[in-house]
N, C-alpha and C positions, 0 to 999 in steps of 0.2 A: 504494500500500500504506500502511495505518496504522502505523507506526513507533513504539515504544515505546523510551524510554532512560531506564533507572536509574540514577544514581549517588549517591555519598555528601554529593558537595561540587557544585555549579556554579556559576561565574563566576569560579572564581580562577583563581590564575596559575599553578597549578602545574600538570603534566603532561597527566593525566586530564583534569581540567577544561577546559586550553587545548584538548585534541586532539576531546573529548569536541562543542567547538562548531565545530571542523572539520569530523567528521563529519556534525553535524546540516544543517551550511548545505550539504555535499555535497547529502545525501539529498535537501533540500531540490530544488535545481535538479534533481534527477532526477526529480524531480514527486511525492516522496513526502509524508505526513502525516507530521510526527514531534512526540512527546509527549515530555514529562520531566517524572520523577518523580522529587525529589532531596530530599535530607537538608536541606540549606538552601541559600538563594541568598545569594551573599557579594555585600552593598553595593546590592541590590535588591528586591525584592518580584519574587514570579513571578507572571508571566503568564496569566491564567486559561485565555485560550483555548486554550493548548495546554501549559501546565508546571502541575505538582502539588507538594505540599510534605507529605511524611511525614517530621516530626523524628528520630522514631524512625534514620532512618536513617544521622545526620548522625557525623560522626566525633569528633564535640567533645562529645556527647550524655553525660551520668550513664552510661547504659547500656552503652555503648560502651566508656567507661574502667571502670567495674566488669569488666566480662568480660574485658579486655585484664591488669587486675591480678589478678585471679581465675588465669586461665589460663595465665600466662606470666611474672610477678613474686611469686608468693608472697603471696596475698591471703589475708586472715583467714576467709571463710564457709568452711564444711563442703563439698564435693565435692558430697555431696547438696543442700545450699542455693544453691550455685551452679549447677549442673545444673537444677535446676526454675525458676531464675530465668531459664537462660538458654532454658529451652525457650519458655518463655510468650514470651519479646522474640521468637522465632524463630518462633514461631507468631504472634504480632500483625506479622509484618513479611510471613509468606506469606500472612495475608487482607487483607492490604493490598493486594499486588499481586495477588494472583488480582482482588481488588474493583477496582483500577484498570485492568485489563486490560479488563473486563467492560464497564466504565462510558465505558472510552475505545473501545471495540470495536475493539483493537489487537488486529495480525494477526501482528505480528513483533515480537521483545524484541531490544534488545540493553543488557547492564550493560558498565557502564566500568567495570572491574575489580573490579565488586563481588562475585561470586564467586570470583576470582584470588587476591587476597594478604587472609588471616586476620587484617586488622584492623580489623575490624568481623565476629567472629565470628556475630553474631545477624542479620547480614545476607543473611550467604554462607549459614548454616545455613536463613533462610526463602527466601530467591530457588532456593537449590535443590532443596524442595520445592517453591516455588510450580510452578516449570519443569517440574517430574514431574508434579506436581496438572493443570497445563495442557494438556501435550503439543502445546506450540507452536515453531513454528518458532523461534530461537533464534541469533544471531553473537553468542558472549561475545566482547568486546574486552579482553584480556590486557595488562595494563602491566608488572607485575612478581609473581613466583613466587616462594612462601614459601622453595622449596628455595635461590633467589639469594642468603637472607639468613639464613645459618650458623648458629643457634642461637637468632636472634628469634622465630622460632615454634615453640619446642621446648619442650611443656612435663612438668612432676613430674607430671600428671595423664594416665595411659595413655589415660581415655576421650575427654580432649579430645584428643590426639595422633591418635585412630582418627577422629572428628569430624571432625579437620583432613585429615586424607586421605581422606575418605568426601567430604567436600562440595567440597574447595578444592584445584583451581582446579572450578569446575562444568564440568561435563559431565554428556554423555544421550544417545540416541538421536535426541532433535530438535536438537542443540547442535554448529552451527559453529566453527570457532576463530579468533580473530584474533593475531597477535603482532604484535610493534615491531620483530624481528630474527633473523637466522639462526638466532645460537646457542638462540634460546627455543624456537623453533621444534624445531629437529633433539632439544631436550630435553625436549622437552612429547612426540614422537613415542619416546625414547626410553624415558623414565620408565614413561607410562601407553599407547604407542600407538594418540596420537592426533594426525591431522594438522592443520595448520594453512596457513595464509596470513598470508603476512609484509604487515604495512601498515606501512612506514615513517611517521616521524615528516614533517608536510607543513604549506607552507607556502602563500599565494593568489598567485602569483607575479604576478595579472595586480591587485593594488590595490595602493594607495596604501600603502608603509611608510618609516618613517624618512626619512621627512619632512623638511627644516627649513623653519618656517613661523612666523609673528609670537608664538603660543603657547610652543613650546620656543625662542625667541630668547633669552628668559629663564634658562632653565637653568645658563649656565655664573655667569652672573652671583649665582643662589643659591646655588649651591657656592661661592660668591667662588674660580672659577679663571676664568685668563686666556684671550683667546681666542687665544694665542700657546704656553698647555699645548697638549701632547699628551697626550690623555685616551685611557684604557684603560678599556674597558668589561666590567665581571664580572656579566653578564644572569643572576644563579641565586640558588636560596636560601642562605642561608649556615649549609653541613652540612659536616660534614669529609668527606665524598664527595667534592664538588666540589674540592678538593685549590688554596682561595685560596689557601694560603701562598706556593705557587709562583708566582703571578701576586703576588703581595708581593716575594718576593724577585728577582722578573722588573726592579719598580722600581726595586730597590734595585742590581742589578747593570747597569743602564743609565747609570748616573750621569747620569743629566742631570735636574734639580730642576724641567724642565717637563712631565719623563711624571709623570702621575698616573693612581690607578688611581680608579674606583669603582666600590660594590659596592651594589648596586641592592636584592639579597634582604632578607628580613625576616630580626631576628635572636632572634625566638622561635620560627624553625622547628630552631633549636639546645637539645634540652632539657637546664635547667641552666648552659645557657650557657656551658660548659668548654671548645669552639670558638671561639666568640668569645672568651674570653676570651686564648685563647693567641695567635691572630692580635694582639690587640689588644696582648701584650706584645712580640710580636714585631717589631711596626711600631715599638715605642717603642724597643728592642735594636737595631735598625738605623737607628735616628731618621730615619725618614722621617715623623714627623707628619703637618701636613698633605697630605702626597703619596698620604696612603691615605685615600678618605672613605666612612664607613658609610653611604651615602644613601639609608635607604631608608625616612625618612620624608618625604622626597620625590617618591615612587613609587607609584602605585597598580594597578589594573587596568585603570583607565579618566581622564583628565584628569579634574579638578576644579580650582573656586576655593575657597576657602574665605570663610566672612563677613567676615575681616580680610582678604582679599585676595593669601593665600598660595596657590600654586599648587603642586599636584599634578600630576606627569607621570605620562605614561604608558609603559610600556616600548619604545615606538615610540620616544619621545623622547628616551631614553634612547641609542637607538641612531643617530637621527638628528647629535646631538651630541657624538658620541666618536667619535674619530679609528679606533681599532681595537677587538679585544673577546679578552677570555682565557676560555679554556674548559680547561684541564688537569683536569678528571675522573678518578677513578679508574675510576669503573664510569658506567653509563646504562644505561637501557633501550634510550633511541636515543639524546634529545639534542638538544631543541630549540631549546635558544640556539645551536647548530652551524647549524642552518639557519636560522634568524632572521639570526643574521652573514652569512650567504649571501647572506639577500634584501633586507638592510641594504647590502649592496655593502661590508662591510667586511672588512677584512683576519682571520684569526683564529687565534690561537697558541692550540694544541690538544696534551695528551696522547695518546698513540694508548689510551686508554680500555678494558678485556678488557671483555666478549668482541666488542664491536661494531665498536669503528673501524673498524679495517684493511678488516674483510671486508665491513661493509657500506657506507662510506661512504667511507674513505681509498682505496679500490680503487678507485672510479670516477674519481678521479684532479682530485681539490681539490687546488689549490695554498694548504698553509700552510705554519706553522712545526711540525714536528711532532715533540713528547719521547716518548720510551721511559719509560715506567715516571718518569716526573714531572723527569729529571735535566737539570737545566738547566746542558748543555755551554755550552763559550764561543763556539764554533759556530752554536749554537741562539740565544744573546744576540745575537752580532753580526750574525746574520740580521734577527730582527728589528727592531733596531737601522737596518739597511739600510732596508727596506719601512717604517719608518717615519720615513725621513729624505727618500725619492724617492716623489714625489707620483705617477711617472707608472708607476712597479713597480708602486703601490698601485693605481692604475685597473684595469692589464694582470689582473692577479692576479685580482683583484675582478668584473670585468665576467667573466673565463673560469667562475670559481665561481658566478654568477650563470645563468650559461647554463647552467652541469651542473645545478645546481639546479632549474634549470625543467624539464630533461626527466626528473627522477629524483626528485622530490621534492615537487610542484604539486599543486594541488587535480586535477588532469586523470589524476594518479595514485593519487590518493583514489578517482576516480569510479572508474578501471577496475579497483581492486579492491574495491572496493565491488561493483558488478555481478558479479565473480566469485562472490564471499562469496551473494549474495543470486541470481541467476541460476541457479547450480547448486544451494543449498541445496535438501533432496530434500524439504523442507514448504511451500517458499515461493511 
């Protein structure tokens, strides 16, 4: 089958984008054709033979931030002038894709959340035209739902509020569903009564990850830590979601001045900076200086050198050379650095996360350290305190989660619902 995939962003790090080239490389081994059509490629040039580049679609786009402030922050144009502006984007974006469909002689679409969450309204409003214009078979893949995020997509303007519920998340009669978890699932059925199939967040259990190897040998040496720290690894971007302060004050309640933490994310996925900046007084309030390192201009998506001969890791590397990793979350979709620490063989101190952990992932019965609601008991401390003073708790532990990991979580669980998704689809 020809395989068509939309999205806004590909090749970054973040969610959509990582899970976005899981999928493809499934489909791939399944013998399929797959396409991609994406807003921009972060750090390469796409691929002629089989990827497409419509900017229009990209999320950093003029267009994109006009309508976003237009609709939802209080923008200056008239209702009427932004309404005709945003149709024409909504219309150049559905002969876009009908024209790419055509030209690709794709059989099957699927968008990575680009009809789901309303930001890139001029996206969602022309894919789901295009999909009615089509009446083609269709798996929207679902990451996260406008309804998860309390007043972000709420706007002064009633036409755009009906917009948003007329087009987002997409659906149709030719339109399967994907979700990350239970609860979106059971919500997406409730809301609009419509079903779905849960595809966990997955990882390749059978390649090469976190590694150490002559490349990241380097690593602890550029942080200037010792290789006698015990390194704490914070795999995520740095948003107050992710709920770092806890793994901050995780270091700070351990007392020992060789755990250190690092935090890998970029720090302009913080707008304004007023998360960073409160972590960053926070570290200075509990004076752990260097025990906390922002490192994440040493991280990419992919290794590099640079002309002076600086190196760039990759998040592989990252986990390669950290002893354990923090994930205390308040929310997820699913939770990729959770399974990454899985196939990493590393230990993971984790909040149990609403509405996901527990039911979908802490149920299957991972051994971590696991907080309530972010509180970090003296229980919880001396725990992991423990697992990271005995090497051999750390194998036991690590080797069990790797193995649930493989049968709950692998590209092998990609494949079989993938096959569901596309097997029973009633066009496909």
């Amino acid at each position: 089958m020809r395989i068509g995939v939309v999205i806004g962003r590909a090749g970054g790090v973040d969610g959509v984008a990582l899970e976005a080239e899981k999928w493809r490389s499934v489909l791939r081994k399944m013998g399929h054709d797959v396409f991609l059509l994406a807003g921009e490629y972060e750090g390469r040039a796409p691929d002629d033979s089989c990827e497409d580049l419509f900017a229009p679609l990209s999320f950093y786009g003029r267009e994109c931030a006009y309508e976003q402030k237009q609709a939802f922050f209080g923008g200056h144009s008239t209702p009427q002038e932004f309404l005709s502006r945003l149709g024409a984007n909504a219309e150049a974006v559905e002969e876009a894709i009908v024209s790419w469909v055509d030209r690709r002689q794709l059989e099957l679409l699927i968008p990575e959340n680009a009809g789901t969450l309303p930001f890139h309204i001029s996206m969602g409003l022309g894919l789901h035209r295009a999909v009615a214009r089509l009446r083609m078979p269709v798996v929207a893949h679902h990451h996260d739902f406008a309804w998860e995020r309390p007043g972000r997509y709420e706007s002064n303007l009633p036409v755009v509020n009906d917009l948003v519920a007329e087009a987002f998340p997409l659906r149709g009669p030719t339109v399967r569903h994907a979700v990350l978890n239970s609860a979106a699932r059971d919500e997406l059925q409730s809301r609009l009564g419509v079903g779905a199939v849960v595809v966990p967040n997955v990882m390749d259990f059978d390649a090469p990850f976190a590694t150490c190897d002559d490349f990241n040998s380097t690593l602890r040496r550029d942080l200037r830590l010792s290789e006698d720290d015990t390194l704490l690894c914070q795999v995520t971007r740095v948003v107050r979601r992710k709920g770092i302060e806890t793994a901050v004050q995780l270091v700070h309640r351990l007392k020992d001045p060789r755990v250190k933490l690092m935090i890998t994310g970029s720090l302009t996925d913080d707008p304004g900076g007023a998360y960073v900046e409160e972590l960053r007084q926070l570290v200075a309030r509990l004076k752990l200086g260097s025990r906390v390192l922002f490192a994440h201009r040493y991280f990419g998506s992919v290794r590099s050198v640079s002309e002076a001969g600086n190196r760039r890791y990759s998040l592989s590397d990252a986990y390669a050379r950290a002893d354990a990793c923090t994930f205390f979350s308040n929310y997820e979709g699913f939770g990729n650095a959770f399974v990454e620490a899985v196939l990493a063989r590393r230990p993971v101190f984790v909040n149990s996360y609403k509405p996901v952990y527990q039911r979908d992932i802490g149920a299957l019965g991972f051994k971590t350290v696991q907080l309530e609601d972010n509180q970090l008991t003296p229980e919880a401390v001396d725990c992991v305190a423990s697992i990271l003073a005995d090497p051999r708790e750390r194998e036991n532990l690590t080797e069990h989660n790797f193995a649930l990991g493989r049968r709950h979580f692998s590209f092998d669980t990609l494949e079989d619902r993938l096959t569901e998704l596309l097997v029973d689809h009633p066009l496909a």
